[in-house]
N, C-alpha and C positions, 0 to 999 in steps of 0.2 A: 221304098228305095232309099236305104240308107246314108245313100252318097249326095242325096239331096238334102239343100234345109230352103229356108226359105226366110225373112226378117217378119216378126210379127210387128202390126204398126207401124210399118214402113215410113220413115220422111215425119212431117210433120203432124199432128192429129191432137185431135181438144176431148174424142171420146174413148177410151182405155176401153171400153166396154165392146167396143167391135172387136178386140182382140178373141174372144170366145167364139164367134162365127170362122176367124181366122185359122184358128188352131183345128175346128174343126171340118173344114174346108182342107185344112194341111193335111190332116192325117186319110181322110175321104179319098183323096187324090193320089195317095202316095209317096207324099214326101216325107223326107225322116226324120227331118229336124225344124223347130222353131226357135229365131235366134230371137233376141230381146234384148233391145239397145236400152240405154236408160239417160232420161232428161229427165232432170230438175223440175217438173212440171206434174203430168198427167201419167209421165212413164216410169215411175220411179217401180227396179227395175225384180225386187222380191216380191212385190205384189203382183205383178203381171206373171211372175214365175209362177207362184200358186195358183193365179186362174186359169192359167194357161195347165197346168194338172189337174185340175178338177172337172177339165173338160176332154182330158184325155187321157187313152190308155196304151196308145205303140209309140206315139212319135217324141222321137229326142226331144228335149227342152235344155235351152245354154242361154246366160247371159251373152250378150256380143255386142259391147261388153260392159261391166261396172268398173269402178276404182275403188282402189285399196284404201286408201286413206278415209274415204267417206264411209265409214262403218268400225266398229273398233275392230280387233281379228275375230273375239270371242262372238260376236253378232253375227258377225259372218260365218263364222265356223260352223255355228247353231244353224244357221239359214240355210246353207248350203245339208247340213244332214236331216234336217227337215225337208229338205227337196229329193234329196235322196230315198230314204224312204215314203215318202209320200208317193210317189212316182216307180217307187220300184227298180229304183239304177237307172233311171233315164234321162238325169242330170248331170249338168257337166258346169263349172263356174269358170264361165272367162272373165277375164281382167284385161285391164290396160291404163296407157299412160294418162291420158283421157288430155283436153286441151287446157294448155298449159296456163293464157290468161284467163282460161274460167275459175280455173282454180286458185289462181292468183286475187280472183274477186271474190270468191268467198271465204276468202283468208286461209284455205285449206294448203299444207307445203305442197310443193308438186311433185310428182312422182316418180321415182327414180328406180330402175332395174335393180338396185341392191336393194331398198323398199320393197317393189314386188314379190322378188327371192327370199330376203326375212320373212315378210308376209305369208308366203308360201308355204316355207318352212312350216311357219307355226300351225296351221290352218292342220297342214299332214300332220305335224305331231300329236293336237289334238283330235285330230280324227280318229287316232289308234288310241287313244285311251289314255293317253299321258296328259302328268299335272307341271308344267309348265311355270319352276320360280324363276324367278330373281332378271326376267327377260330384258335385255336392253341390249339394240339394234336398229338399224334401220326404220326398221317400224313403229317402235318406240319402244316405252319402260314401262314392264308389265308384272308386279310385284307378284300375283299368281291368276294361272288363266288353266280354266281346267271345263273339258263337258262331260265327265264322270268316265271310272276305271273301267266297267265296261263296252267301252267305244268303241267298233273297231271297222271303218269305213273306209268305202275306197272309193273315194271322189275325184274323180278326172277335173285339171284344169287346164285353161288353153289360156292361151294370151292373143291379145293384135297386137302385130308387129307392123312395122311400117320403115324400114332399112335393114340392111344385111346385117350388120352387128348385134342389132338387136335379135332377127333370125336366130343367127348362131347360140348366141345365149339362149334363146327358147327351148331350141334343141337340149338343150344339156338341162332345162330348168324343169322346164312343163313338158305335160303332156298332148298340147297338141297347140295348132297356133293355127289364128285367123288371119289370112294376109287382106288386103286392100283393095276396094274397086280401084278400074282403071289401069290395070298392071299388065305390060303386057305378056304375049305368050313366053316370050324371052325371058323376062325377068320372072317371071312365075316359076321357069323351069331353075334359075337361080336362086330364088326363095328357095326352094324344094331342097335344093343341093345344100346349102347354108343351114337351114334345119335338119337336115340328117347327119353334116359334119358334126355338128353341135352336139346330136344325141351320141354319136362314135366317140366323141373326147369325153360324153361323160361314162362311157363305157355302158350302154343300152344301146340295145337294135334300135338301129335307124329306123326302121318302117315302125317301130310302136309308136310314134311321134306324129300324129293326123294333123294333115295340112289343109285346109278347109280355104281353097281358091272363094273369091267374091266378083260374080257376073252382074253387072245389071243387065235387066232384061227387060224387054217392054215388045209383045206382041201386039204387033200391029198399031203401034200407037197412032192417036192422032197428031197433028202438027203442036197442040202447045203440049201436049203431053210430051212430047219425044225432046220436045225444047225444055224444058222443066225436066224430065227425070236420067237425061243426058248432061246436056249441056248448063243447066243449071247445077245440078248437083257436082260438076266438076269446079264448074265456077264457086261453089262453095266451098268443097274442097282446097281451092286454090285460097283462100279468103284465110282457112285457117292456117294449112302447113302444104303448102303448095312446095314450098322448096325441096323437103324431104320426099313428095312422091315424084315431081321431075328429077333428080338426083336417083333416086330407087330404078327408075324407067332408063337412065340413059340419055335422057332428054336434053337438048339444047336450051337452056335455062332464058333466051331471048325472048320468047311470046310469054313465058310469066313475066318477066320486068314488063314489056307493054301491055299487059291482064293490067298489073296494077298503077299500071301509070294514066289506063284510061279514065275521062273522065265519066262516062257513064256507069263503069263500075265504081267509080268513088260516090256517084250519085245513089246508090242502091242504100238504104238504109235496112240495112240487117242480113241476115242467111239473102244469097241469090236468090237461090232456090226455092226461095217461101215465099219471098217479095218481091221480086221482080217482077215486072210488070212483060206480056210477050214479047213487044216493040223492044223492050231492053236485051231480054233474051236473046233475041234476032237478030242486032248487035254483037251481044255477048262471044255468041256464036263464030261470029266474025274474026276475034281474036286467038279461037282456039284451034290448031292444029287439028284436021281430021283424023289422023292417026294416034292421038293423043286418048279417047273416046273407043278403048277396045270394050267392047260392050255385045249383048245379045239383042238384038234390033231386026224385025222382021216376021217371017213367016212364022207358025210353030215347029216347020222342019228348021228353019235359018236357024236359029235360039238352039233347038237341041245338038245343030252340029257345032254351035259355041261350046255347050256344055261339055262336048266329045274333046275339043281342041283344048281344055282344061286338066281334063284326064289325062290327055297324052302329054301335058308337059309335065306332069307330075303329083298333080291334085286327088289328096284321095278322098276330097268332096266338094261338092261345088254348092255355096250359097249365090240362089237366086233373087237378087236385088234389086229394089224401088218397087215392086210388083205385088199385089195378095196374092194368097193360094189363090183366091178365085179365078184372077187374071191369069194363071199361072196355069190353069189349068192347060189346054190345048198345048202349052211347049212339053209337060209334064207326057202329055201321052204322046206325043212323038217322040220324046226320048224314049218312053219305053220299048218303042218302036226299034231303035238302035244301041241301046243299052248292054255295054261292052259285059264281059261274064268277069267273076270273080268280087263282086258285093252280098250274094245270096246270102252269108252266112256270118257275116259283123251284126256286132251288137248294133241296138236303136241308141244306144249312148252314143252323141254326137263327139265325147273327147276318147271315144276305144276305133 
């Protein structure tokens, strides 16, 4: 089911190696896509792409997402058509801004949408076989950057977005865009409209522009599970750039100032979500708005009628969030169970 993906590695993890049970778990079950975040650590996020193709032959494969800066263009370009072919078009390379003081700590500039778009630029140009002098831009100054005259590849990329402006820009930029957990139906249906304007003003069909909604979902959790892949993970959210997604939502920006005014969250040394202790969660909890937390929680029918209610605002995919294929399984066959018509026939490329 192509309109599905799912995050390989979900959240935090020390073994890169369960990601091959994951992928094929993914593709077993019917999901279409495997996304792949990338940390500085155990995820770093081309290696996981390859192994994640070596153990599969239908299901999409996307970064979700890397950064620009952290790779020259030429590595990337190379990376991304080696994933290409290797996989047979079932590649797609997302980007993004990524977080701002992390990049600030490893001295890397930070990332800027006219960065992204040069970047971009280049990546297309060599992909079609072009030799690339005298480059200087955004991205930087590239005396010649070439992957030979025979080239001639058609790599989809998406971006995460995370505000309406930025939307807009994607539309016109990329070809397709990740938006954010936590968003509600509202503003999703907003997102959707913002990236189509976007594609109109750069004169491309709005619908070739794939907007890949992000649910989390947790079937049947237990109690610290649902406290940890809920209300922790927003609570982390909130830690880095909380402002721009109650801003994106509509939200009365008063329960983040008391998020971060409390002392127990100031007591949290590091990710919420990783180190929190329940007791603090439980807490945590306390401070967060229940409507703030639109999520898939519940039965395997509850979760797939989330998925449905993503659809109808405009989503023409849903990544399913904090979960393995494994877990995922049981929401997966109830959706198929109510699974709207008009996916039979798109590519397994997660950015077509």
């Amino acid at each position: 089911m192509v309109e599905l993906g799912c995050y390989g590695l979900a959240g935090h993890v020390d073994d890169p190696r369960v990601l091959l049970e994951e992928v094929r778990d993914a593709e077993r079950i019917g999901l279409g896509s495997v996304f792949l975040s990338e940390r500085f650590n155990v995820k770093e996020a081309a290696t996981l792409c390859g192994a994640a193709a070596a153990v599969s032959e239908e299901v999409g494969i996307a970064t979700g997402v890397t950064n620009t800066p952290t790779r020259h263009p030429l590595v990337t370009a190379a990376w991304a058509t080696t994933m290409h072919r290797l996989t047979r078009g079932r590649f797609a390379l997302g980007i993004g801004r990524g977080i701002a003081p992390l990049l600030d700590i490893m001295g890397i500039p930070r990332t800027t949408m006219a960065e992204m778009e040069d970047a971009v630029g280049l990546y297309r140009r060599l992909w079609r076989g072009e030799a690339v002098f005298g480059h200087d831009g955004p991205a930087g100054r590239y005396p010649l950057l070439s992957l030979g005259a025979d080239f001639d590849e058609d790599i989809p990329v998406l971006a995460a977005c995370l505000g309406f402006k930025t939307m807009r820009w994607a539309g016109r930029v990329m070809d397709g865009v990740i938006l954010h957990t936590f968003v509600t139906d509202e503003a999703l249906a907003r997102c959707v409209a913002e990236v189509r304007a976007g594609a109109e003003e750069a004169g491309k069909d709005p619908a070739s522009v794939k907007v890949w909604a992000v649910l989390a979902t947790l079937h049947e959790p237990d109690h610290e599970r649902r406290l940890r892949g809920i209300t922790g993970r927003m609570a982390t959210y909130f830690q880095a750039y909380g402002d721009a997604l109650v801003a994106m939502n509509g939200w009365d920006p008063g329960p983040l100032e008391r998020f971060r005014a409390d002392a127990v969250v100031q007591s949290v040394p590091g990710a919420i979500d990783a180190v929190a202790t329940v007791e603090q969660l439980e807490h945590i909890e306390t401070l967060i708005p229940t409507e703030w937390l639109p999520a898939a929680v519940g039965t395997a029918e509850q979760c797939a009628a989330r998925v449905l209610d993503q659809v109808a605002a405009g989503a023409d995919g849903v990544i399913l969030h904090g979960s393995s294929p494994a877990e995922l399984e049981p929401v997966v066959a109830a959706y198929r169970q109510v699974r709207p018509p008009g996916f039979e026939h798109r590519s397994a490329n997660p950015g077509r």
